[in-house]
N, C-alpha and C positions, 0 to 999 in steps of 0.2 A: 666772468661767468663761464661754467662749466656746459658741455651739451647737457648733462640733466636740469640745467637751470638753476644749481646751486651758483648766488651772486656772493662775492665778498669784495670789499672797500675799506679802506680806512678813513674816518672820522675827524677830520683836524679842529673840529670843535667839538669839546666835552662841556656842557656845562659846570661850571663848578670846580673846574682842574685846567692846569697847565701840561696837559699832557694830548695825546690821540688816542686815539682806540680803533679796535678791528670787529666791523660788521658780518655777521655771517647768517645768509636767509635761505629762504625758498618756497618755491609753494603758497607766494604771499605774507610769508612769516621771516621774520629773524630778530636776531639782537645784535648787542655788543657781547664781544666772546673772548675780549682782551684790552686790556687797557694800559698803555703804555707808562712806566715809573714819570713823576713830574720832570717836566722841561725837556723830555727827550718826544722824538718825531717817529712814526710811522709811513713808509712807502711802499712803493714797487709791488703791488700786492698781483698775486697770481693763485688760481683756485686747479686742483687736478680733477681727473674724473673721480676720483673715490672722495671728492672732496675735502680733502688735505692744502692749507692753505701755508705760502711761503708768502711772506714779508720784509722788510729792511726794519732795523728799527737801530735811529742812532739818537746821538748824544745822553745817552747812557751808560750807565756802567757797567751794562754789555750788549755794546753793539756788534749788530751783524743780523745775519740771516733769522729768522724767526719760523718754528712752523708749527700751526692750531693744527690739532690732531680731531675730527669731530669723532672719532670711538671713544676717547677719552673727556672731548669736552675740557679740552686747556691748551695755553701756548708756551712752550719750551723754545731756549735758544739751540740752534742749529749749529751755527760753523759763523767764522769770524775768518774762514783762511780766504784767500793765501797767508801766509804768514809778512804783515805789513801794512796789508790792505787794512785802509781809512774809508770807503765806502764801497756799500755794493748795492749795482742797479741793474734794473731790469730783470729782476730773477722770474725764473720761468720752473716750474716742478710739474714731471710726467708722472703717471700710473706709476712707477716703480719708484718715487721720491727720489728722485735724481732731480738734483737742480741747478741751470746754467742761470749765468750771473757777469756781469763785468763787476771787473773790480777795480779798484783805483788806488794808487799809491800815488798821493800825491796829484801831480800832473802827468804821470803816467796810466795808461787802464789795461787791464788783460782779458779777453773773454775765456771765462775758466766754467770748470763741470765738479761738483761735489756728488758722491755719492754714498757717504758716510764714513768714508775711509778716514785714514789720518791724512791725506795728502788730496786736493782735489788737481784735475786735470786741466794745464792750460792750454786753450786750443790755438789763440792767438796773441803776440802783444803787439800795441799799439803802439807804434813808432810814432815820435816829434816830427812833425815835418822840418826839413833844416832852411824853406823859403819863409818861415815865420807865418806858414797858412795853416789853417784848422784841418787836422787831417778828418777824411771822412769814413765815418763808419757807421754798420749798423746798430740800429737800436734792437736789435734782436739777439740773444744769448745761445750758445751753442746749445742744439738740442739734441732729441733724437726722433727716433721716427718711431711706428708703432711695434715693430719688429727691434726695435734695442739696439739699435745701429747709430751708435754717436755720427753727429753731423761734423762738415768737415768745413773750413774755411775757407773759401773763394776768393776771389781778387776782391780789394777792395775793402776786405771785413766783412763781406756778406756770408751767411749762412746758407748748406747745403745739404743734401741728403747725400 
């Protein structure tokens, strides 16, 4: 949910279809405003203030990034980069559609920033730990601040301004 109150979610149950869908309301009202090809999933859903809404959407014949435009009233695919990357979580999209994301390659992940380019930015990767322990990281994607100042990586994988 946005400060204006715009809510969106995705729907892992469609009646009627093998598929998900993405809810988008407000003000006591919404619908479904996208509906995912059969068999493939819907995540990671995040709303900006202009209400521009980014999504995951895999097992599809094109997975990746997703974003419902409401001027337009439809959802287009985004980005699929880095180039490799098999999923992407926790996407996060500002005022200016720039959107941080982990990405995973495999058993590796990176926190990386897209901002329509041909290349997106990687701010961190994710090292194996070599004790055979879970390395720790945040669940939070490189952002920025209100002022457009990408965030910077801290110890740990934590996010910073």
């Amino acid at each position: 949910m946005n400060d204006a109150g715009v809510v969106a979610f995705d729907l892992d149950v469609v009646p009627g279809a093998d598929a998900d869908a993405l809810w988008v309301g407000g003000d006591g009202a919404g619908q479904i405003v996208y509906t995912s090809p059969e068999g493939s999933l819907l995540s990671g859903v995040d709303v900006n203030a202009e209400g521009v809404v980014v999504f995951e959407q895999i097992f599809s014949s094109q997975d990746g990034l997703w974003l419902f435009d409401p001027d337009v009233g439809s959802a287009a695919f985004e980005t699929s980069q880095p180039l490799g990357a098999t999923f992407w979580s926790s996407p996060e999209i500002d005022a200016m559609e720039r959107i941080g994301y982990r990405a995973a390659f495999g058993s590796d992940h990176a926190w990386v920033s897209y901002d329509g380019t041909a290349s997106p930015a990687v701010h961190a990767v994710e090292a194996p730990s070599t004790r055979g322990a879970r390395s720790r990281s945040s669940s939070r994607p490189p952002s920025t601040d209100s002022a457009g100042s990408s965030a910077r990586c801290g110890s740990g994988g934590r996010t910073g301004g």
